[in-house]
RODO-2510 file (C-alpha; in nm, 4 decimals, decimal comma):
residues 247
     n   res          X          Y          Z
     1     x    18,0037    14,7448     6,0626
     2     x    17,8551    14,8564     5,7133
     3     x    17,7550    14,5004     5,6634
     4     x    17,5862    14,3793     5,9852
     5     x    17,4053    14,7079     5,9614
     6     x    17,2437    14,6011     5,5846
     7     x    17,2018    14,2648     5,6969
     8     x    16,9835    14,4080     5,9910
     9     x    16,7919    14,5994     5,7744
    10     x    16,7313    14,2661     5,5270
    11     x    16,6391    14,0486     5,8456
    12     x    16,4176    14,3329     5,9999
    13     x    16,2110    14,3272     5,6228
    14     x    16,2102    13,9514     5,6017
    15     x    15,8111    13,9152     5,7709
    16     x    15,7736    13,5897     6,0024
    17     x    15,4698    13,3499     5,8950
    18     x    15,3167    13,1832     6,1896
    19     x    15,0498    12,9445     6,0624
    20     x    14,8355    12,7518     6,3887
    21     x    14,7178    12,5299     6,1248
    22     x    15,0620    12,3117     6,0641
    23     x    15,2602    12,5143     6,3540
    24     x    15,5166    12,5873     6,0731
    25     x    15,8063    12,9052     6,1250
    26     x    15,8881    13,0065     5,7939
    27     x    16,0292    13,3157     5,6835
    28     x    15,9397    13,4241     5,3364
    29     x    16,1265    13,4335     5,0351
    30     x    16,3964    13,1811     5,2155
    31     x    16,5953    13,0838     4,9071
    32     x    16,7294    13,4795     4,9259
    33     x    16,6532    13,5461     5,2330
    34     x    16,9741    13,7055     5,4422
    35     x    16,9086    13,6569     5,8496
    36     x    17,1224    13,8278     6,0938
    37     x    17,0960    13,5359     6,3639
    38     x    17,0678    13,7647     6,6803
    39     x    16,7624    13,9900     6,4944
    40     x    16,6190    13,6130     6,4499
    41     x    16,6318    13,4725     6,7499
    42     x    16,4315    13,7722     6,9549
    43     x    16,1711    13,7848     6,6888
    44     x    16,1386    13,4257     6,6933
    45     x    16,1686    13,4163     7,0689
    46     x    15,8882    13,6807     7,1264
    47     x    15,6741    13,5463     6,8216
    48     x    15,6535    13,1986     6,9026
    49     x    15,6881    13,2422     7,3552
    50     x    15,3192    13,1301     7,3574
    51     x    15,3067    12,8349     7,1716
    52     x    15,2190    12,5685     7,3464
    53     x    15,4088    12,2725     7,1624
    54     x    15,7700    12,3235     6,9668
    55     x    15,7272    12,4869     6,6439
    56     x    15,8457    12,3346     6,3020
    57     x    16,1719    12,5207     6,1415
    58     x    16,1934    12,6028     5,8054
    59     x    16,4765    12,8100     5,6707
    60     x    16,5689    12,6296     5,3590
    61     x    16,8254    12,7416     5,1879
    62     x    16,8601    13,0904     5,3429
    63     x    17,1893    13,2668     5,4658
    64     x    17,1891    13,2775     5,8179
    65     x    17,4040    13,5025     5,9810
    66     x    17,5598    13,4390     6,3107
    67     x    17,2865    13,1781     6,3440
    68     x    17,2052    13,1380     6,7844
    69     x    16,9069    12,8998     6,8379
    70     x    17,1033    12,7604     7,1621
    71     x    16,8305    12,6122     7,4161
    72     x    16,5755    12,5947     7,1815
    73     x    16,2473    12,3714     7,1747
    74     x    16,1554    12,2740     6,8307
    75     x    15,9777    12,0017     6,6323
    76     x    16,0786    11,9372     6,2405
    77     x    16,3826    12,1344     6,1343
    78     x    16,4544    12,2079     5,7312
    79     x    16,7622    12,3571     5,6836
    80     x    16,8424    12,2123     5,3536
    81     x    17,0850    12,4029     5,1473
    82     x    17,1065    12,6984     5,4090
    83     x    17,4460    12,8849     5,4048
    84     x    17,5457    12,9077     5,8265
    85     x    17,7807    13,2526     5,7996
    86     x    17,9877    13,3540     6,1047
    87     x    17,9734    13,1241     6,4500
    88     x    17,6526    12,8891     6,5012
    89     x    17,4746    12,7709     6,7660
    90     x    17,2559    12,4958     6,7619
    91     x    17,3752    12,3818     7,1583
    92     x    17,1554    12,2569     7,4331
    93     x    16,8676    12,2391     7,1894
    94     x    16,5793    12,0020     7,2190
    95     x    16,4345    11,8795     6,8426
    96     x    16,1355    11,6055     6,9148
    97     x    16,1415    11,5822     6,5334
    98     x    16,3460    11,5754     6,2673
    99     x    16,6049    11,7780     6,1523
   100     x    16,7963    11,8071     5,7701
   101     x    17,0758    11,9920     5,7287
   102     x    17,1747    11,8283     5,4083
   103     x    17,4081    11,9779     5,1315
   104     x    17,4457    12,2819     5,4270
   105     x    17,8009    12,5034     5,4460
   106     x    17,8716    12,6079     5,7975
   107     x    18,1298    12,9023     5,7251
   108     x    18,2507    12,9330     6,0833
   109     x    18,2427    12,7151     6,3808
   110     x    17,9615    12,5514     6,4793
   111     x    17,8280    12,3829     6,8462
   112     x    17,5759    12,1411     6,8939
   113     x    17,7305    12,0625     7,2154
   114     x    17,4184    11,8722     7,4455
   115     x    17,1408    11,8829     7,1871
   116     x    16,8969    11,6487     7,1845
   117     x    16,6894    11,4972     6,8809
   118     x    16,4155    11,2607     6,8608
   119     x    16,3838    11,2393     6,4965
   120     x    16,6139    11,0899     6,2088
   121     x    16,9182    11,3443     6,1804
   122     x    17,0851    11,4477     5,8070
   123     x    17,4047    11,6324     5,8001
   124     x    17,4693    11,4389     5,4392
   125     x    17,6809    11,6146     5,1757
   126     x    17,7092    11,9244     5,4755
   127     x    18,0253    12,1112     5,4879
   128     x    18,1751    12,2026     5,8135
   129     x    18,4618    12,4758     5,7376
   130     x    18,5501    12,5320     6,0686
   131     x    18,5106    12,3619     6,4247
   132     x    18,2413    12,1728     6,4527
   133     x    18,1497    12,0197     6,8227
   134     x    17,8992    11,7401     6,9304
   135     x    17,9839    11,7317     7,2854
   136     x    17,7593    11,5190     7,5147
   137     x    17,4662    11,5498     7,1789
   138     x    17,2269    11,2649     7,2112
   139     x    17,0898    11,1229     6,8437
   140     x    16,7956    10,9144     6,9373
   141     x    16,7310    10,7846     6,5885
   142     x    16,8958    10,7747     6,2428
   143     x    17,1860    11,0320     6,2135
   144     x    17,4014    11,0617     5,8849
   145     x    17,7085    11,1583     5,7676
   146     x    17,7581    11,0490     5,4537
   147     x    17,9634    11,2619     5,1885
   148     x    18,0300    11,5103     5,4312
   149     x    18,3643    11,7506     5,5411
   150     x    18,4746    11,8455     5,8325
   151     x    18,7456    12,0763     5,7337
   152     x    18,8467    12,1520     6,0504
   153     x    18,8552    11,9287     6,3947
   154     x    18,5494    11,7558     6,4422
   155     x    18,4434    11,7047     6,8133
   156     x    18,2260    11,3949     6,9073
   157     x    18,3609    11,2866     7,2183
   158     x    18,0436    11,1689     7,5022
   159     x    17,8102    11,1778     7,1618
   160     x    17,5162    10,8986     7,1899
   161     x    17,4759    10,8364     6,8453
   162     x    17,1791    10,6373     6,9209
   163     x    17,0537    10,2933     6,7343
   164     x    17,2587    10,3603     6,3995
   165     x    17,4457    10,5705     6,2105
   166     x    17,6423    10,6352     5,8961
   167     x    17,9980    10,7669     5,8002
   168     x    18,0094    10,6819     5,4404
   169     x    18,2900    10,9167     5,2219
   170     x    18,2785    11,1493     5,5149
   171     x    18,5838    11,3128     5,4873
   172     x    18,8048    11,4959     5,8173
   173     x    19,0795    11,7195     5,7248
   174     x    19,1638    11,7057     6,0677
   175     x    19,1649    11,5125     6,3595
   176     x    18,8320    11,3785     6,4767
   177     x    18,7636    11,2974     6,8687
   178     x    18,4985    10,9785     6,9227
   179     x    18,6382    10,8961     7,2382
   180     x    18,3928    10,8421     7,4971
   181     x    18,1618    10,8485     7,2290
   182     x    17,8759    10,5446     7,2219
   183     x    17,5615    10,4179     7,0257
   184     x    17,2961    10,1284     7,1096
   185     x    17,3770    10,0394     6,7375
   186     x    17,0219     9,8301     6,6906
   187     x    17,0709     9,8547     6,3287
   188     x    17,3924     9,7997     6,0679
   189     x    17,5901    10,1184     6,0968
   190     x    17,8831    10,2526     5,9451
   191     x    18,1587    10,3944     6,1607
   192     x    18,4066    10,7040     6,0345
   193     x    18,6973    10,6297     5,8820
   194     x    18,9660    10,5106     6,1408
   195     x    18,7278    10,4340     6,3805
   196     x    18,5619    10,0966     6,5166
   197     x    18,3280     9,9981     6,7635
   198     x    18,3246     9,7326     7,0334
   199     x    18,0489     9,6074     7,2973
   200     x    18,1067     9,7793     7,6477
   201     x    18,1998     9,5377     7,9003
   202     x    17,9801     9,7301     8,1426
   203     x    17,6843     9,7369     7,9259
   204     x    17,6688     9,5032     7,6872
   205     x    17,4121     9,7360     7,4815
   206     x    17,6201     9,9701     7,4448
   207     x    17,9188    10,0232     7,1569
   208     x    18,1741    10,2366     7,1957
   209     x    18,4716    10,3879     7,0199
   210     x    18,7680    10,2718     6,9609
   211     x    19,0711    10,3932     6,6714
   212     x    19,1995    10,1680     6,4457
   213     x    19,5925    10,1030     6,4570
   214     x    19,7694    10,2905     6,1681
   215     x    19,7660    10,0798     5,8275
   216     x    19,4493     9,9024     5,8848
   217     x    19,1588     9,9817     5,7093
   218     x    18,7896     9,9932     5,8591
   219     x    18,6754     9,6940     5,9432
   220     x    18,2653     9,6169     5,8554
   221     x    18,0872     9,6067     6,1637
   222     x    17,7614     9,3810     6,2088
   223     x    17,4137     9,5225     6,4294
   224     x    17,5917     9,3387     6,7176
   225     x    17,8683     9,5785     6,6978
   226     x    18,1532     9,3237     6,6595
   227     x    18,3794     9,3437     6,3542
   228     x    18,2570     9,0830     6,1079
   229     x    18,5346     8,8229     6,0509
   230     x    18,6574     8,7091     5,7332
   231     x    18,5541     8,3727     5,5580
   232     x    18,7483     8,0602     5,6549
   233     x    18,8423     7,9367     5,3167
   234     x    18,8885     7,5182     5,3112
   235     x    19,2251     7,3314     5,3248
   236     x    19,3303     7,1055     4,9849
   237     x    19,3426     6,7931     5,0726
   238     x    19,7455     6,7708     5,1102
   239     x    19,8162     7,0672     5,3405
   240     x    19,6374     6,8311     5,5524
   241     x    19,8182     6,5406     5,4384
   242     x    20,1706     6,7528     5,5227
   243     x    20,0448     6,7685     5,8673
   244     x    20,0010     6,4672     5,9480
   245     x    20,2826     6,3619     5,8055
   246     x    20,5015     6,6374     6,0301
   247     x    20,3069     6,4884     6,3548
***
């Protein structure tokens, strides 16, 4: 109780900047900044309730604390570095920009469960210690995954992860959930480990989902969302001989 009382008083001193010239929400001092999410989210709320377009996040590299931006409207989000304490909610957002959470530690469990973004998407080199959920989340350009861990289960199942994607040395230290999960896939993507894609045989621009059998490893996938197959290397001359000669 001691705590969350001296992290209110930090977020109550940290001073919101609201500049109309680049609609940027920035709160000072953010590399040591310590915000108590709820304290955030009202002043935000009540700072920013007459803007008239979705305001650009910046909270790079603070300590956020019980972090609830659920049903927000914003534009660019930097949370680069930024230390998510306690449970996070990012769900039912709507982000027309984009948003970088790269190299960030979620300490607790996280939701971005229905949120929408326009903009390329960075969760690269992010570490999600517990739960993390992407229920129903539409990504409607670049998302990445690379280098990251998911320490805990990792929920993707309905996800649109939109034209491509990436899944390079992402680690899961438990089970992950893609089912139902789909992508238009326009451009070369990598899938997560023990996953592959397939066209839908509803819509055939759609991929979707599928896990790979035990003891196989990923298989590269192509833009058209097929596995690519290996080359056909050419016959000597008396394998084809033997043949004949058995006919």
């Amino acid at each position: 109780m001691l705590q969350r009382q001296r992290l209110s008083a930090v977020a109550a001193t940290c001073a919101c900047v609201w500049c109309l010239r680049d609609e940027t929400c920035a709160y000072s001092n953010c590399c040591a900044a310590v915000l108590l999410g709820l304290a955030f989210r009202r002043q935000w709320m009540q700072e920013h309730a007459h803007c008239p377009s979705p305001v650009n996040l910046n909270l790079r590299n603070a300590t956020l604390v019980e972090f609830d931006l659920g049903a927000g409207c914003l534009g660019s989000c930097d949370f680069r570095g930024a230390r998510f304490v306690g449970q996070t909610r990012l769900d039912r957002c709507r982000i027309v920009g984009e948003a970088d959470f790269t190299g960030a530690i979620f300490d607790g469990p996280v939701a971005f469960d229905g949120t929408t973004v326009r903009g390329e998407v960075s969760f690269r080199r992010c570490q999600f210690l517990g739960a993390a959920s992407f229920v129903d989340a539409s990504f409607q350009d670049h998302v990445c995954f690379d280098d990251a861990l998911f320490q805990a289960s990792a929920l993707f199942a309905l996800t649109d992860l939109g034209p491509s994607f990436t899944f390079d040395a992402t680690r899961f230290g438990a089970a992950a959930d893609f089912s139902l999960a789909r992508a238009s896939m326009l451009r070369p993507s990598t899938p997560p480990e023990g996953w592959a894609t397939r066209r839908s045989g509803n819509d055939p621009q759609t991929v979707l989902f599928v896990r790979v059998p035990a003891g196989r490893g990923r298989p590269k996938t192509r833009g058209d969302g097929r596995a690519a197959r290996p080359p056909t290397l050419p016959q000597p001359r008396s394998a084809g001989r033997r043949q004949r000669r058995r006919g």
